[in-house]
Structure formats: structure tokens, C-alpha cells
KEGU-678494 format. One record per residue: residue number from 1; x, y, z of N, C-alpha, C in turn. Coordinates in steps of 0.1 Angstrom, whole numbers. Atoms other than C-alpha are relative to their C-alpha. Layout:
N
k,n_x,n_y,n_z,ca_x,ca_y,ca_z,c_x,c_y,c_z
NUM,X,Y,Z,X,Y,Z,X,Y,Z
...
***
This chain:
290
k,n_x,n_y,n_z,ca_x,ca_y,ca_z,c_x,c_y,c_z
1,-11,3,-9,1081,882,290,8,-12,-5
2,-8,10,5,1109,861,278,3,-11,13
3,-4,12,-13,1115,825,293,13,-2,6
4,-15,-2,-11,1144,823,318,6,-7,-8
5,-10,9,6,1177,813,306,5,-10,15
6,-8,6,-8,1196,785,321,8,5,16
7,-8,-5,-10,1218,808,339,-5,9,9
8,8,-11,-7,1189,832,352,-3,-11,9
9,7,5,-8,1172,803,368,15,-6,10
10,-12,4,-7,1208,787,380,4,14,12
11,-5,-14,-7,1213,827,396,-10,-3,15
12,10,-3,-4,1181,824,407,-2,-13,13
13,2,13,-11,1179,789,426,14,3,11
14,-11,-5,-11,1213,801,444,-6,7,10
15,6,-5,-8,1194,828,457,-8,-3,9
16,5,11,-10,1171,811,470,5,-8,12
17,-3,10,-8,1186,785,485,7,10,14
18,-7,-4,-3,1205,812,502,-9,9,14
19,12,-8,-5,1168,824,518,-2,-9,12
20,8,9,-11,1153,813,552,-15,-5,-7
21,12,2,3,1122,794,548,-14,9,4
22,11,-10,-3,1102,826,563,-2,14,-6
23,-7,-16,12,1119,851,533,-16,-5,-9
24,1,7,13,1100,829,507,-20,6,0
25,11,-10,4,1065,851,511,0,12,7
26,-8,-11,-10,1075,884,523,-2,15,-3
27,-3,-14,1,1075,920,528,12,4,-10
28,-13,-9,8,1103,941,506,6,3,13
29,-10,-7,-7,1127,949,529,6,18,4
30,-9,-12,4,1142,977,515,-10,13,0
31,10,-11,4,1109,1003,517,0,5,20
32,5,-5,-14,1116,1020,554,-8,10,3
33,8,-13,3,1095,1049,545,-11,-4,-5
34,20,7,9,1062,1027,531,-8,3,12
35,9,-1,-13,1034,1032,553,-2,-16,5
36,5,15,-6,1023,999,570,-12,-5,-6
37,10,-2,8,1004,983,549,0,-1,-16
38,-2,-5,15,1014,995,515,13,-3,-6
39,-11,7,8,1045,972,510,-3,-5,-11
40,-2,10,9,1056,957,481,1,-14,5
41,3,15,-8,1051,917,485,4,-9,-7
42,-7,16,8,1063,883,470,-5,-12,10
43,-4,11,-6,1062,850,472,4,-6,-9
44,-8,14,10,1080,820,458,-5,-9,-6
45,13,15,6,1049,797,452,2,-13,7
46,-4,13,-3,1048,759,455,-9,-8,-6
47,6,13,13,1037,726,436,3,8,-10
48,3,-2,15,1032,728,406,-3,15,-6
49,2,-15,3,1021,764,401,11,6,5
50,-9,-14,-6,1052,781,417,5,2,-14
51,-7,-7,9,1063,780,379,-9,8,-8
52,7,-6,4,1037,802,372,0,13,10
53,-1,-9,-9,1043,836,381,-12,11,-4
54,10,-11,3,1015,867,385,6,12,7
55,-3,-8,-4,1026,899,388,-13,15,2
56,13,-6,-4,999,923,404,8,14,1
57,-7,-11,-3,1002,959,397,-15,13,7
58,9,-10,-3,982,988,417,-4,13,-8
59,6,-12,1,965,1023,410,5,11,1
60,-5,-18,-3,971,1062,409,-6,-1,11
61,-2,-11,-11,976,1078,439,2,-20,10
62,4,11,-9,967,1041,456,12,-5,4
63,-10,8,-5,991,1013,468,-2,-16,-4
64,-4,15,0,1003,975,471,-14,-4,15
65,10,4,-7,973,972,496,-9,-2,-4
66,15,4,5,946,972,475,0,-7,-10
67,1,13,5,956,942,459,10,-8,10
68,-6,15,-13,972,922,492,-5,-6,2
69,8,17,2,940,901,496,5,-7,-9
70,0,8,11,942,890,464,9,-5,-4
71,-18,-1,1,980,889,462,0,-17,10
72,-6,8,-11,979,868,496,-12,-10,-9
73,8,10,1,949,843,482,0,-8,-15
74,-4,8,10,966,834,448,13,-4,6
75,-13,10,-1,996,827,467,0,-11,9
76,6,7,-4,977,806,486,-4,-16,-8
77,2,10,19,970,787,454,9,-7,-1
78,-12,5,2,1005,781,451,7,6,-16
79,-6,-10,9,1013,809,426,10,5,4
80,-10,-12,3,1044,828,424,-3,15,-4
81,7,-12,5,1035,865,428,6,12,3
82,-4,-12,0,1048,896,427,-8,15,-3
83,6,-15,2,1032,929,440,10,8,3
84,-12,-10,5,1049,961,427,-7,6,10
85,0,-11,-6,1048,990,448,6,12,-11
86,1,-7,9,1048,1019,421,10,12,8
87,-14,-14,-8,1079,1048,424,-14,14,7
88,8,-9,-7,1061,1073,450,-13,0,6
89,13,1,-8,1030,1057,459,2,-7,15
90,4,5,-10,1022,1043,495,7,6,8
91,-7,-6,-12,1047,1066,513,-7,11,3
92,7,-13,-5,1038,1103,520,-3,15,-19
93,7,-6,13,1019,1127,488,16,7,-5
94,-11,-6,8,1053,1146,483,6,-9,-7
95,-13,4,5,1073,1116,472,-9,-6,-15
96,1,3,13,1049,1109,441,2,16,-9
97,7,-10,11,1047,1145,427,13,2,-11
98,-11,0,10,1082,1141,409,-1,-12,-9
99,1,11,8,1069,1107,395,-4,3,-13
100,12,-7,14,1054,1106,360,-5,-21,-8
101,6,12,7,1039,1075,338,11,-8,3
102,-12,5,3,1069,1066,322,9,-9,17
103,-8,8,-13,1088,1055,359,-15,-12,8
104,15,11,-7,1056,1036,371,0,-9,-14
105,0,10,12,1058,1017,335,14,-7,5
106,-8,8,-4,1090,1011,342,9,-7,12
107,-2,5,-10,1089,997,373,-7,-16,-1
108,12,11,5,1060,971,357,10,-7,-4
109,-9,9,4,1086,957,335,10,0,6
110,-13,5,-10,1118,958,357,-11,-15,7
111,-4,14,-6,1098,933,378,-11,-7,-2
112,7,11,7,1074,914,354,19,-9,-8
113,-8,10,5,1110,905,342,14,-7,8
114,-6,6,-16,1126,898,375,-8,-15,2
115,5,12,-2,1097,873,375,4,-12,-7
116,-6,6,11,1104,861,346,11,-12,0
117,-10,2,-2,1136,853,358,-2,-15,5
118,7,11,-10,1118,825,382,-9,-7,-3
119,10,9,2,1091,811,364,2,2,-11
120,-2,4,16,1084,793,333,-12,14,-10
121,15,-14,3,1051,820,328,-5,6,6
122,3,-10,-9,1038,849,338,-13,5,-7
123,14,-11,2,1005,872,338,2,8,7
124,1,-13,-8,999,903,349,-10,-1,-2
125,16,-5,-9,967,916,367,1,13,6
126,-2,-22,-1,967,957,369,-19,5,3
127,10,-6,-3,942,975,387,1,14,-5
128,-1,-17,5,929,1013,373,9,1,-9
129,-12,0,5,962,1022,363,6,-11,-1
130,-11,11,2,981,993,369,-5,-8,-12
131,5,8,17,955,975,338,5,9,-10
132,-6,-10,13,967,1006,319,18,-6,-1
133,-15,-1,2,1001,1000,326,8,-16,-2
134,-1,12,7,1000,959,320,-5,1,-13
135,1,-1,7,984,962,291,12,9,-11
136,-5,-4,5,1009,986,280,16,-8,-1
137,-14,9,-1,1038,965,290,1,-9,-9
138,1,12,6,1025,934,276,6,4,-14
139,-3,-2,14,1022,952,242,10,9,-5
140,-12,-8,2,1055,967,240,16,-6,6
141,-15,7,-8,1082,952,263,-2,-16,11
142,2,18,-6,1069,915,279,-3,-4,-9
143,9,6,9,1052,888,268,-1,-11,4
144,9,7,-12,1033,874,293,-10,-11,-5
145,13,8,12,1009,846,285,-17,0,3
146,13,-10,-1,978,867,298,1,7,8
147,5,-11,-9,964,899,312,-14,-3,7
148,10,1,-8,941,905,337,0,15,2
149,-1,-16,-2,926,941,338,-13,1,8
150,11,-3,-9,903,953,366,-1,13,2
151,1,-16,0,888,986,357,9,7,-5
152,-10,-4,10,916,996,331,-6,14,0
153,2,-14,13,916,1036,323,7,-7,-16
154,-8,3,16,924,1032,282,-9,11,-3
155,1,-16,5,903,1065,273,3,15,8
156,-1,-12,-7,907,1100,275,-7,3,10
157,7,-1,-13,891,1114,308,-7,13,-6
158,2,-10,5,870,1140,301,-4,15,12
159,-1,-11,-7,862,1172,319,3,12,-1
160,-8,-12,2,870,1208,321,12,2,-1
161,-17,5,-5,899,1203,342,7,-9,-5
162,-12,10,7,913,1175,324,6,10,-11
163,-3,-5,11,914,1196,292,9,17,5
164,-11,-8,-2,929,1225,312,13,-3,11
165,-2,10,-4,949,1200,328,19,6,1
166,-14,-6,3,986,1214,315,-3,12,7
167,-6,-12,-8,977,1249,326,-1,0,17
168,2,5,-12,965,1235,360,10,-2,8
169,-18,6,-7,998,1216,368,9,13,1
170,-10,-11,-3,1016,1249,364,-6,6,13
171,5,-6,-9,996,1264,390,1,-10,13
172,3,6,-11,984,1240,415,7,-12,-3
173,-13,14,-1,1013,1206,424,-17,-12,2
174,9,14,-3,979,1188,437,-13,6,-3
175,16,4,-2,941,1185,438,-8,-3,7
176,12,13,-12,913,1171,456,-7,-9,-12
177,2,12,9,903,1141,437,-12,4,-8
178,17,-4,14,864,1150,423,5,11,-8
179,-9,-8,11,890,1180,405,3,-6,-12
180,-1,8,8,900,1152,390,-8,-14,-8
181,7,7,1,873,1129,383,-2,-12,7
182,4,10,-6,878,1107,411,-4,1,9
183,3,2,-14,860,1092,438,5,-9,10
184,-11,3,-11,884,1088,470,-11,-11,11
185,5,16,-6,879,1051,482,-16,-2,0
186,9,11,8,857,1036,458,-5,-8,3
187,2,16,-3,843,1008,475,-14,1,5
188,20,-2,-7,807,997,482,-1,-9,13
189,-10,11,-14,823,976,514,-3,14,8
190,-4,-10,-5,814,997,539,13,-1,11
191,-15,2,-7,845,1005,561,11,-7,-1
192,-18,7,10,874,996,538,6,9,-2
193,-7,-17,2,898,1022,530,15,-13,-10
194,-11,8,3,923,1009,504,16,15,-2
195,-8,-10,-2,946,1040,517,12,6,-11
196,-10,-9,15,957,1061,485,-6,15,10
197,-1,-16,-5,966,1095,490,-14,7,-2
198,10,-8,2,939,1122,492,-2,12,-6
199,-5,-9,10,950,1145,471,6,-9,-11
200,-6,7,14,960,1142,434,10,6,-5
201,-13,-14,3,996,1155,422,-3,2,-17
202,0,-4,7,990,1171,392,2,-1,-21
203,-8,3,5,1015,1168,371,9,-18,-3
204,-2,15,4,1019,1131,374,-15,-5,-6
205,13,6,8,980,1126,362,1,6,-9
206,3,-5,16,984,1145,331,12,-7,-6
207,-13,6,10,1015,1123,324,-10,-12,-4
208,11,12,5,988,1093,325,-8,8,-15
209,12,-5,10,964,1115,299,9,-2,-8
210,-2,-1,12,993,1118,273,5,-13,-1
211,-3,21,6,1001,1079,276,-8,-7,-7
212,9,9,12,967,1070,264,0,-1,-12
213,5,5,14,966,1074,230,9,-18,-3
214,-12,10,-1,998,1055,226,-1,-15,5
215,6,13,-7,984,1028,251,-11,-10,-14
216,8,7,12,955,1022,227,5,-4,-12
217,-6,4,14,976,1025,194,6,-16,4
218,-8,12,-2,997,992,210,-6,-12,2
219,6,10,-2,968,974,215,1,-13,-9
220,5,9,7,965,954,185,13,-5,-4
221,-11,6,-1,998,940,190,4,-10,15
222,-4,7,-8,991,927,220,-5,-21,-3
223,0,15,5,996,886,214,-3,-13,10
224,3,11,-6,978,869,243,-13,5,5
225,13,-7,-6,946,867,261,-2,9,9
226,3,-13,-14,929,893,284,-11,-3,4
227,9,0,-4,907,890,310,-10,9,3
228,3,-14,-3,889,922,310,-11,5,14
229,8,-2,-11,869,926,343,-1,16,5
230,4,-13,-4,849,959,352,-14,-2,11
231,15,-2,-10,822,976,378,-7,5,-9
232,11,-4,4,789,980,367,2,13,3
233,4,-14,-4,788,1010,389,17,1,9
234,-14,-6,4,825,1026,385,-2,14,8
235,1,-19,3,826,1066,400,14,1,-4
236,-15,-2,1,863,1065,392,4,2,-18
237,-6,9,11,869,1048,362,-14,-10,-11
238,17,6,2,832,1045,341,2,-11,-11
239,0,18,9,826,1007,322,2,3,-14
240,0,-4,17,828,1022,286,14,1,-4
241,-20,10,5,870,1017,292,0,-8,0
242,3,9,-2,862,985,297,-3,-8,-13
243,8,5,12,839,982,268,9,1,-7
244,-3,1,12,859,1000,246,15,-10,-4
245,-8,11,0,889,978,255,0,-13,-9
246,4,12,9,873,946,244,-4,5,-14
247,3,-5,14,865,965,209,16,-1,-3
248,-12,1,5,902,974,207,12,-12,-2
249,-6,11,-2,918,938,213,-8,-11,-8
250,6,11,8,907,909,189,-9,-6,10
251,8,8,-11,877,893,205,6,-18,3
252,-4,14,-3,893,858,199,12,-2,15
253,-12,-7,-13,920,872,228,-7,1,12
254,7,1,-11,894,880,254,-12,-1,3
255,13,6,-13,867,872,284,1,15,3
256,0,-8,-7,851,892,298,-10,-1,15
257,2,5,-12,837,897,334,-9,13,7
258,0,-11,-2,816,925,346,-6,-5,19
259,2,-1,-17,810,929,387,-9,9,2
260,13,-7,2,778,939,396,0,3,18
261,2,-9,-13,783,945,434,10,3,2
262,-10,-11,-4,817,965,438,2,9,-8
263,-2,-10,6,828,997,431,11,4,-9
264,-10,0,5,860,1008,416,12,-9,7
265,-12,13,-7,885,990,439,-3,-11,7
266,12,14,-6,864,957,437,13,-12,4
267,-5,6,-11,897,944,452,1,-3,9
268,2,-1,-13,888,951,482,-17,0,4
269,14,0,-3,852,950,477,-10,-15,1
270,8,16,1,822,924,472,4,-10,-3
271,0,9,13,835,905,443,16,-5,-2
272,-14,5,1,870,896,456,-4,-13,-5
273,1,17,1,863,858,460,-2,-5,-15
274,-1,2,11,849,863,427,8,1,-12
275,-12,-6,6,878,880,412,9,-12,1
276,-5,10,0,899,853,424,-8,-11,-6
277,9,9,8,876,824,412,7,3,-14
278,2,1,11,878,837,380,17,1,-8
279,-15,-3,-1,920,849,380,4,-18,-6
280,0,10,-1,925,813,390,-4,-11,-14
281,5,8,10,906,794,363,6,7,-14
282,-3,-5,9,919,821,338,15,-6,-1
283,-15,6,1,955,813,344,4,-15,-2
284,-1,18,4,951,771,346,-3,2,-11
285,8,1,17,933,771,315,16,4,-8
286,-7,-7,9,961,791,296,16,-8,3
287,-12,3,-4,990,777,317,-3,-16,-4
288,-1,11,2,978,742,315,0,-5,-22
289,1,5,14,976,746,273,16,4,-6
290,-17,-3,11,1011,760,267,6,-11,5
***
């Protein structure tokens, strides 16, 4: 992510100033069709960390909910943060099945460089997909001064149905998730629901399959640290992406962190507090050396 120019941050303090004091951590506005819940989110920061921005990105099929704790408890901190809401997730299953990778990537960078705009540095922190799709941002179009990946897909998925996966999508628009190798609300929390659709569209998960390779090829270009955090016990998304992640990225680049009591969306599970803990110390460290 490039550092704000003069006249971004001059744009940008206008704006502001132009805000009531109860804009400045907030809902999106503009989403009257989100479910309740599954907004997109901000805040402006304060002290010393507001010039440090983190931009938190969610999951297939999932939402901006199942990173709102964690969203709300680094802005707590006094971070600057921005959660994306992904083109067609959190409203209703018809409005993702026109989506595909590609517009969910570039929705990462539109507003890792919106942030940008507002702080001196930035990180991203991508859950499932969203680690796939910071990671890929990072090493292609930002240049953030760390990642944070929680439970990253980065390999092929394997399966029957993955591999007949193209003739699938012509037939059937959706799925029931174990079709697709997932298990619908992940969490070892009992009675949490981090409310993603329950069905899988098709034709937008096989756009994720042919982004991987591509993803991995860009790895060794990516030019900052990574925090790599995974579940022990994954049914979604199994720790061997994880692993082979840290293989693919110079070890001098990343930590690692593995979570031994939550499931796949350990956002919302055991190992929040921990997740934060660790976020937190990841980012001082890095922010306080540049």
C-alpha cells in the first residue's frame, strides 16, 4: 500500500472534519439490503495508533460479522480499521452467484487503498478466503507493512466434486456446503452462528480454485511479514494450507500461531482474545520499527 500523498490526507482531513463525532466508528451507510449484522464497518482510530490502519477482510459464502468482535476490539486499541463487506456476501444467496474471485479481490484493494489514504501504515488480516485474498493483494497490488492470515485456503481442494467442479457449475448454480468440502458454521463455541449463506454458488467457488495457483506463484514476492495463524482442528479449511504457506514465504517473513481450541472461524470462537493478543503485538512491533 502506498503512503498517502499530501493531498490524499489534506482530502481526507476535510472529510472528516465534515463527520459528526458518532460517524467516526460506524456502520456503511450505503448497504440497505445487508442483513443486520453483516455490515461493512470502520473506524477512524485514536492516539497514536489511528495512523495505523488494519483492514480485516471475511470468507466465502460468510460476512463482515465474523470478524466484528475482532474488528470492534482492535478499534478499541485505537486502530484505524476497515471491514470490507465482499460484492454479494451478507445480503441474500442470489446476489453472490454473479460474483467471481476477481471482484472480491478487487474490492480488497479498492479499500486497503482507501485506507491508505488515512494512515501512515496498514495490515491486512483475511479470514479463509479473505487470507487468500490479502495475501494475494499484498503480493500484487499493496504494500502493507504485514499480513495476518487466519486459516488461509492457498492449496487446491481436493475431492471428486472439486475436480468435476466446471461440469457441476453448468448444471447446478448452488450446493450444500459438505458438496463442497465445507463444514457450515465452523465453530467449537457452542451457539455462535457466524451467519454465511447455506448453500454454496457454484460458479463463484470454482473461480476461487483457478486463482490458486497464481496466488501461490506471487508468493515469493510478497515483501513483508506474515502472521500465519491456523486451527489445529479445521473441517473447512485443513492446517496443511497453513503449513504449506509458511514453506512458501521466506521464513525470515513469518510467525507463526496455531489455535488449539477453535474451529475454522476461530473469530468467533475460543481463541478470539488470543487472536487479538497476538494481532496487537504483531502490528506494534512492526509499526513501532518503521
Amino acid at each position: 500500500m502506498r503512503r498517502a500523498t499530501r493531498r490524499d490526507k489534506a482530502a481526507y482531513s476535510e472529510k472528516r472534519a465534515a463527520m459528526t463525532s458518532s460517524q467516526a466508528s460506524h456502520q456503511k451507510q450505503d448497504e440497505p439490503h445487508v442483513r443486520p449484522g453483516c455490515e461493512a464497518w470502520s473506524s477512524a482510530g485514536q492516539g497514536e495508533r489511528r495512523k495505523t490502519g488494519i483492514l480485516l477482510v471475511h470468507g466465502f459464502t460468510g460476512s463482515p460479522a465474523s470478524l466484528r468482535p475482532l474488528a470492534e476490539m482492535l478499534a478499541r486499541r485505537g486502530f484505524a480499521v476497515e471491514l470490507v463487506r465482499l460484492p454479494g456476501h451478507g445480503t441474500q444467496l442470489r446476489e453472490i452467484l454473479p460474483t467471481r474471485y476477481d471482484d472480491w479481490r478487487a474490492a480488497v484493494v479498492a479499500a486497503g487503498r482507501e485506507l491508505a489514504a488515512r494512515t501512515e501504515r496498514q495490515f491486512i488480516v483475511g479470514l479463509s478466503l479473505g487470507g487468500t485474498l490479502s495475501l494475494d493483494a499484498a503480493s500484487s497490488a499493496l504494500t502493507p507493512a504485514g499480513v495476518v492470515t487466519i486459516n488461509a485456503q492457498i492449496l487446491n481442494r481436493e475431492g471428486f466434486a472439486i475436480k468435476l467442479g466446471p461440469l457441476i457449475e453448468r448444471i447446478l448454480p448452488i450446493v450444500p456446503p459438505q458438496m463442497a468440502g465445507l463444514t457450515p458454521n465452523d465453530i467449537a463455541k457452542p451457539e455462535t452462528d457466524e451467519q454465511a449463506y447455506t448453500w454454496v454458488p457454484t460458479a463463484a467457488g470454482n473461480s476461487i480454485v483457478r486463482a490458486l495457483s497464481r496466488v501461490r506463484d506471487q508468493l515469493p514476492r510478497l515483501g513483508c511479514p506474515v502472521l500465519v495463524m491456523y486451527s489445529a482442528n479445521d473441517h473447512s479449511v485443513p492446517p496443511e494450507n497453513s503449513k504449506a504457506l509458511l514453506q512458501l514465504i521466506d521464513r525470515k517473513w513469518t510467525e507463526e500461531l496455531v489455535l488449539e481450541r477453535s474451529y475454522h472461524v476461530a473469530t468467533l470462537d475460543y481463541d478470539l482474545e488470543l487472536i487479538e493478543e497476538k494481532i496487537v503485538g504483531f502490528v506494534d512491533r512492526i509499526a513501532g520499527a518503521s
